[in-house]
C-alpha positions as CSV (number, residue, x, y, z in Angstrom):
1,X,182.1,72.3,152.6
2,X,179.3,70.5,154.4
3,X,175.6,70.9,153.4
4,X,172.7,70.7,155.9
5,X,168.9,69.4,156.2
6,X,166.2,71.7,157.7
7,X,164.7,69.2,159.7
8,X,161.1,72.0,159.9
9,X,161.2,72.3,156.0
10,X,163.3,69.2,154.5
11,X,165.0,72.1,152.4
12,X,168.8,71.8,152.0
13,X,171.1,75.1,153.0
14,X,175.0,75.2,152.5
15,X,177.3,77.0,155.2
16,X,181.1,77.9,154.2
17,X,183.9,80.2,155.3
18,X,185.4,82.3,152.3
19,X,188.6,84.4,152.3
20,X,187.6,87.8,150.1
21,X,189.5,89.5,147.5
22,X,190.5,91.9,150.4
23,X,192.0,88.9,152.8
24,X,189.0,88.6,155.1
25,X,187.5,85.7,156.7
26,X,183.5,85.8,156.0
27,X,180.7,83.0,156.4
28,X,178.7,82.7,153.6
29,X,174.9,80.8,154.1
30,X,172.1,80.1,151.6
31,X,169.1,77.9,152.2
32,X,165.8,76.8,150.1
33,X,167.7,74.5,148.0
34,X,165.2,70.9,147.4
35,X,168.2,68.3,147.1
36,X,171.4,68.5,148.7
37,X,173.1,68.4,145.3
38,X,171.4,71.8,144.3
39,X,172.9,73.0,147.7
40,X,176.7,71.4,147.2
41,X,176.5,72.8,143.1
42,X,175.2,76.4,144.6
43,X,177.9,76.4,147.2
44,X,180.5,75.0,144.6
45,X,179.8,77.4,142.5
46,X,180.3,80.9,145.4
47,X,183.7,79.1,145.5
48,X,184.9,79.5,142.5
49,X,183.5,83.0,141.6
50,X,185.1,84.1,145.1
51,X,188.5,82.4,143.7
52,X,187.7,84.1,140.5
53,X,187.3,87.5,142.2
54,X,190.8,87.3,143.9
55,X,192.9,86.4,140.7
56,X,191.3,89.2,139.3
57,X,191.9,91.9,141.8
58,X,195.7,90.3,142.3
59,X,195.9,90.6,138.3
60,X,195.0,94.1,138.4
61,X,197.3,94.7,141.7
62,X,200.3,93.8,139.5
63,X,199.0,94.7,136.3
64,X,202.1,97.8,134.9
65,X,203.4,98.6,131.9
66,X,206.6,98.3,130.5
67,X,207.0,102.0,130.7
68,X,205.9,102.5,134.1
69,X,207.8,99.1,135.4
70,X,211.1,100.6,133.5
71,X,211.1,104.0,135.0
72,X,210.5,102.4,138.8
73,X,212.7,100.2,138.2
74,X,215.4,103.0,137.3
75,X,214.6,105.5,140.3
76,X,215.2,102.4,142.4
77,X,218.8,101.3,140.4
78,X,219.2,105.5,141.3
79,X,219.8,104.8,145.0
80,X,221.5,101.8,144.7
81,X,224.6,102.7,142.0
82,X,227.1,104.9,141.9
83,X,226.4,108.0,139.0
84,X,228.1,106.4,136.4
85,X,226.9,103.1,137.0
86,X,223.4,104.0,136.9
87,X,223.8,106.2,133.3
88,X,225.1,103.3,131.7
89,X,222.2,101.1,132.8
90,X,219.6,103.5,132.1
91,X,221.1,104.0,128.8
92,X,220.8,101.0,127.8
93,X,217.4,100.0,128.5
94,X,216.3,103.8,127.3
95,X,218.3,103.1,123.9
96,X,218.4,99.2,122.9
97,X,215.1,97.9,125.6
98,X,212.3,100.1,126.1
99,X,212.0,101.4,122.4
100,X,210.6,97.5,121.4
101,X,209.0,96.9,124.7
102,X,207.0,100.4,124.8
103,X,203.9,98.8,123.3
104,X,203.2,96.5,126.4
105,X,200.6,97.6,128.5
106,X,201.3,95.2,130.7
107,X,204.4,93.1,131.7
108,X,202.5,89.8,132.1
109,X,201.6,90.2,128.5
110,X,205.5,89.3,127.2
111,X,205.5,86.1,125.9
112,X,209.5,84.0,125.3
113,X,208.6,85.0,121.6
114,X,208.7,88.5,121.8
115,X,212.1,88.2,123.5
116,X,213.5,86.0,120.9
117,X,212.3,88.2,118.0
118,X,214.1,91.5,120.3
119,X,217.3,89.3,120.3
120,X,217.2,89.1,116.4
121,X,216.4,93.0,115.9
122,X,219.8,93.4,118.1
123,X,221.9,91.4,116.5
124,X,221.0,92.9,113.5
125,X,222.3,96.4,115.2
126,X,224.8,95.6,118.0
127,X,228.1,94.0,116.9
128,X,229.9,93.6,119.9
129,X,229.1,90.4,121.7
130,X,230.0,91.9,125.4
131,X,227.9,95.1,124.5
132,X,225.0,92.9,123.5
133,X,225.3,90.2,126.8
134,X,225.4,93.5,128.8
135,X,221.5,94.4,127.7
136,X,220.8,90.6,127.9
137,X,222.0,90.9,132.0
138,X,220.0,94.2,131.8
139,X,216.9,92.8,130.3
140,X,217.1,90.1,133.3
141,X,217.6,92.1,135.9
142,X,214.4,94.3,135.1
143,X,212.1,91.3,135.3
144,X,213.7,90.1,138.1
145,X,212.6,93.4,140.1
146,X,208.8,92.7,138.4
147,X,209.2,89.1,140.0
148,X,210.1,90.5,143.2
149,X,207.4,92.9,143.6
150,X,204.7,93.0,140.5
151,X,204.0,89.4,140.9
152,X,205.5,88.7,137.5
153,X,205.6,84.7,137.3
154,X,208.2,83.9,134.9
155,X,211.8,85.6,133.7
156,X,211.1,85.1,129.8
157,X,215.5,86.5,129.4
158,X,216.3,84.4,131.9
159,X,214.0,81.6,130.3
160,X,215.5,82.5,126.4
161,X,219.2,82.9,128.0
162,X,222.0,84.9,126.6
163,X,223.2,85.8,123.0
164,X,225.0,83.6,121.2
165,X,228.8,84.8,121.0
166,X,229.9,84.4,117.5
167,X,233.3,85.9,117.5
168,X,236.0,84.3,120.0
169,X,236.3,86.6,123.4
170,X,240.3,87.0,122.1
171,X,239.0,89.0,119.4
172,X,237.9,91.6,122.1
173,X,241.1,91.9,123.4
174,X,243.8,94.1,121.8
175,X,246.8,94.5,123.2
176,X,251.1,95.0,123.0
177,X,253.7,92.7,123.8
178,X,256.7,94.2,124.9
179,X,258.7,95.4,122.4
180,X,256.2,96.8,121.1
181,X,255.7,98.8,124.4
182,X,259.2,99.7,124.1
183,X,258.9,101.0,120.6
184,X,256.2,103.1,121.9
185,X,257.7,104.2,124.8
186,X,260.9,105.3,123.5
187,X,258.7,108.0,121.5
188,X,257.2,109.7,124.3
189,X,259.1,112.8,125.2
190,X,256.9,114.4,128.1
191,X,258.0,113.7,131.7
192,X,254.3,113.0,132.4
193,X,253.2,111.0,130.0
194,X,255.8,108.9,129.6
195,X,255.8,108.0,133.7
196,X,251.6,107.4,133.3
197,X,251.7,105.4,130.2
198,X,255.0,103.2,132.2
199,X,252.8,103.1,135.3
200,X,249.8,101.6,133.4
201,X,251.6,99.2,131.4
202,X,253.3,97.8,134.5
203,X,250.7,97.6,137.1
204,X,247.5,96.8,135.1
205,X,245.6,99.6,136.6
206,X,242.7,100.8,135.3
207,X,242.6,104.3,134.4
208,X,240.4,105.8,137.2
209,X,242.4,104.2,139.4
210,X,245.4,105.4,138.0
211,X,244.6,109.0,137.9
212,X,242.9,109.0,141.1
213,X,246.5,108.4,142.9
214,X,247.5,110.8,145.0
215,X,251.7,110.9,146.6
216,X,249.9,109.7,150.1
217,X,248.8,106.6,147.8
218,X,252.8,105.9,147.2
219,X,253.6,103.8,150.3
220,X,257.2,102.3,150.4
221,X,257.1,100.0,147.0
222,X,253.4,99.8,146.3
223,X,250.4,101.8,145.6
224,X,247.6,101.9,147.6
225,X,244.5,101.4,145.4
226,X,241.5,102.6,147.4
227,X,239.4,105.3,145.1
228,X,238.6,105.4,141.6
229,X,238.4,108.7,139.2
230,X,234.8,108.9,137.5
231,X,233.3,111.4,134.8
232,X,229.8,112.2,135.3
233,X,228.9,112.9,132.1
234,X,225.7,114.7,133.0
235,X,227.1,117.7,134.4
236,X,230.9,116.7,133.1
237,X,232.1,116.8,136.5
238,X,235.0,114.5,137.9
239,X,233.9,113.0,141.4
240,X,236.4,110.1,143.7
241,X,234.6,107.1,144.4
242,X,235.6,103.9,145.7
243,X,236.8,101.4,143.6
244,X,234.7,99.7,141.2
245,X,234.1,96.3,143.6
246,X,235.3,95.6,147.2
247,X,238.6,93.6,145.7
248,X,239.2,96.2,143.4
249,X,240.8,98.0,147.0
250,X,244.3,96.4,146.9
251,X,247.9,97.1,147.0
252,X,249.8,97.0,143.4
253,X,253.7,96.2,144.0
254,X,255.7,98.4,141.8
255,X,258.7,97.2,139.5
256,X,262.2,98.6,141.0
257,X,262.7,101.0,137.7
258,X,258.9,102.6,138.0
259,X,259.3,103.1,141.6
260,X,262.4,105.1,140.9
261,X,261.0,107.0,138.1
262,X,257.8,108.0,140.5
263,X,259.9,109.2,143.3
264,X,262.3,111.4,141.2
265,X,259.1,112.8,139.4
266,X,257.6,113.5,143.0
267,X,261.3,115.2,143.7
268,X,260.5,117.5,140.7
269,X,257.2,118.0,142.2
270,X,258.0,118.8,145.4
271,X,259.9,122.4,143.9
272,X,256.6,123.8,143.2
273,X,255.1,126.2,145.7
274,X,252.2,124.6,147.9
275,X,253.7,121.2,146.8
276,X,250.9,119.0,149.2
277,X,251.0,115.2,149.2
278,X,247.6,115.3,148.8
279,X,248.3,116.2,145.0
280,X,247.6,113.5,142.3
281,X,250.9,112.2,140.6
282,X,249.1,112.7,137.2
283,X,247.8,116.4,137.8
284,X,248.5,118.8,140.5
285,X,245.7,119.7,142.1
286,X,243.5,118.1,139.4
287,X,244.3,115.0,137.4
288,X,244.4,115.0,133.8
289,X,241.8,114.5,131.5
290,X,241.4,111.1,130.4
291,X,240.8,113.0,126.8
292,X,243.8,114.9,126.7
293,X,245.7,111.3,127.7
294,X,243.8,109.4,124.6
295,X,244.8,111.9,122.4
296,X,248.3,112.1,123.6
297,X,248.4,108.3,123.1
298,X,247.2,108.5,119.7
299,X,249.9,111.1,118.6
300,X,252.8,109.2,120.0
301,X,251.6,106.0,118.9
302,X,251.4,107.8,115.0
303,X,255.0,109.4,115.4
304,X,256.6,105.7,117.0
305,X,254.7,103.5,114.4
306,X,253.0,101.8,116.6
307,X,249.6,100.2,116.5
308,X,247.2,102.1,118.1
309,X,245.4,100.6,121.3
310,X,242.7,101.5,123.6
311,X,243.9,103.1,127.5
312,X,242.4,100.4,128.9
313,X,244.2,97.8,126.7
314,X,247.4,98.8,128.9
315,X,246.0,96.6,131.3
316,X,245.0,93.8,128.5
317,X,249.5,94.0,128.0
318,X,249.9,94.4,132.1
319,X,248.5,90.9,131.9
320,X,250.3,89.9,128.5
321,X,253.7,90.4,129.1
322,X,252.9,88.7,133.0
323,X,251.5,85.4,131.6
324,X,254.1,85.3,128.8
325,X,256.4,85.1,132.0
326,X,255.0,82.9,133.9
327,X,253.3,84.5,136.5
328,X,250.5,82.1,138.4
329,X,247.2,83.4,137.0
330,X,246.1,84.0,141.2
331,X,249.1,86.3,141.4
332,X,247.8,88.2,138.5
333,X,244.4,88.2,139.5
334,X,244.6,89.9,143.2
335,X,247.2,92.3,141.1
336,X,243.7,93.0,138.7
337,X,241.8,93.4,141.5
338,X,239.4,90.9,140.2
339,X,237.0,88.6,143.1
340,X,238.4,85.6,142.2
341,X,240.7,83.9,139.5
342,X,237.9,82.3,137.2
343,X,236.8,86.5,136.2
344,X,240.9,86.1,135.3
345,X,240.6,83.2,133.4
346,X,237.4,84.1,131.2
347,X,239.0,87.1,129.8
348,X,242.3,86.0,129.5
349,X,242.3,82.2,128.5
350,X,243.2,82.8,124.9
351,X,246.7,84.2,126.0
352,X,247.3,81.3,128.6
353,X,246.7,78.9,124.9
354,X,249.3,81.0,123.2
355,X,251.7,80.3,126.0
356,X,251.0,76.7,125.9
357,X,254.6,75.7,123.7
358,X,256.6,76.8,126.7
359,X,254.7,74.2,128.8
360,X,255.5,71.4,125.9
361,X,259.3,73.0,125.8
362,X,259.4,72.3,129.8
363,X,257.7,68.1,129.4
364,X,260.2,67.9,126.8
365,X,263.4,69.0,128.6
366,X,262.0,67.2,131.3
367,X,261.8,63.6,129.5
368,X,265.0,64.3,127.7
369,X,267.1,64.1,130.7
């Protein structure tokens, strides 16, 4: 930033090339100055107002509430997600996130503290330590999107981290072993019920899945998992999507006894007039509702004695009674349709400990001979 003498009038003058608040390139000139100090101070001083100037106007570019960054972000998750998908997430920032976050006029404005003190009010609320990491990885991803494109310079969620989990994951996990499968089972006197609840219990599948299956998706001894059965609550309508994640599409082996109890069902099926393959094996030419099937559960688990579980907790035994036996835990996860074996492993590591005599059983055999 060079200064200059007028050799006419001795005064100083200061030349220099600023970049405005709008990104153009303009030469800036001042003369009359005695002392070529006045001149640099005069010139240092443009500079910094011009600097000042830009942080200002770039401060109000991505200056945005809470409110408005929330419901942008959301009609931006709406084209990304499936229906469902997109409901739950909204949900939970509508319900547990925006209600403390409101007040913020703008995002740049949330400081590590106000995050912490959210934390405490959920904890306070929220129980479940999966429900509560779920609005943590919802919090994160929100200011993530303000990084990407409201200039927002720091992730104060990702900066606090998760919850802490107090309870062990186990205690999220219910599940039968099973005999006590059998017990239930034995008590289940519909044709229908009884072949969905075996066909859960030994393939793992989630329920959407399940009830999604059509006789086309019966394919010598396995099922061809390729769609998924979803609920749009808004409207209560049931749509077909694909599966939940790309290795969710997969091909579930079936147990000799099940595949023989599908094919005879389909037998019984194929009487009815207009019998199509296209039909789902749980329905006709709808499925059945997944409340009529909870509430069936809950009736046969009262009349066998049984203790009651969740649908999805099928799959929680699927895996039980396979690890009890044995099975590597990378067979069982390509049979879960998880991405890779350590999603196995985090949910199910408890019930690899409580196999863990059968390993001391083998050493000792082994050292005894």
């Amino acid at each position: 930033m060079p200064q200059y003498q007028d050799k006419k009038t001795k005064l100083w003058k200061y030349r220099v090339y600023l970049i405005d608040e709008f990104g153009r390139k303009k030469q800036k000139e001042k003369r009359g100055f005695k002392t070529k100090k006045e001149a640099k101070l005069a010139e240092e001083k443009l500079v910094q107002e011009n600097e000042k100037r830009i942080q200002d106007r770039e401060k109000l570019k991505n200056c945005i509430s809470f409110s408005q960054l929330t419901k942008e972000y959301l009609e931006y998750k709406h084209l990304k997600l499936k229906i469902n998908a997109y409901k739950t997430i909204e949900s939970r920032i509508r319900v547990h996130i925006t209600p403390y976050f409101e007040k913020f006029e703008n995002i740049h404005d949330i400081l590590p503290a106000d995050y912490i003190n959210w934390q405490i009010e959920i904890d306070k609320k929220v129980k479940s330590f999966n429900y509560k990491s779920s609005l943590h990885t919802a919090f994160v991803n929100l200011l993530n999107y303000a990084m990407d494109f409201h200039g927002l310079k720091e992730n104060v969620a990702s900066k606090i981290k998760n919850f802490s989990n107090k309870t062990s994951h186990s205690q999220n996990i219910n599940y039968w072993d099973y005999e006590e499968y059998q017990n239930f089972i034995n008590g289940v006197d519909d044709a229908l019920y009884h072949l969905l609840f075996e066909v859960l219990y030994f393939t793992g599948l989630r329920i959407g899945e399940c009830l999604a299956l059509t006789w086309n998706d019966l394919q010598q001894d396995y099922l061809n998992i390729n769609k998924t059965l979803t609920r749009v609550y808004e409207d209560n309508k049931k749509i077909l999507n694909s599966p939940k994640t790309t290795s969710s599409n997969r091909q579930v082996k079936l147990d000799l006894v099940t595949l023989q109890h599908l094919l005879k069902y389909k037998e019984k099926q194929k009487k009815k007039i207009h019998f199509k393959n296209d039909w789902f094996i749980f329905g006709d030419l709808k499925s059945l509702s997944t409340t009529t099937i909870d509430r069936k559960k809950n009736y046969y688990c009262e009349k066998t004695h049984t203790k009651k579980i969740r649908i999805h907790d099928f799959r929680h035994s699927h895996v039980s009674l396979l690890i009890s036996n044995g099975v590597p835990i990378t067979v069982i996860q390509k049979r879960l349709g998880h991405s890779n074996s350590s999603i196995t492993l985090k949910i199910y590591a408890h019930m690899l400990k409580q196999d863990e005599d059968k390993a001391i059983y083998t050493i000792n055999r082994i050292r005894a001979s």
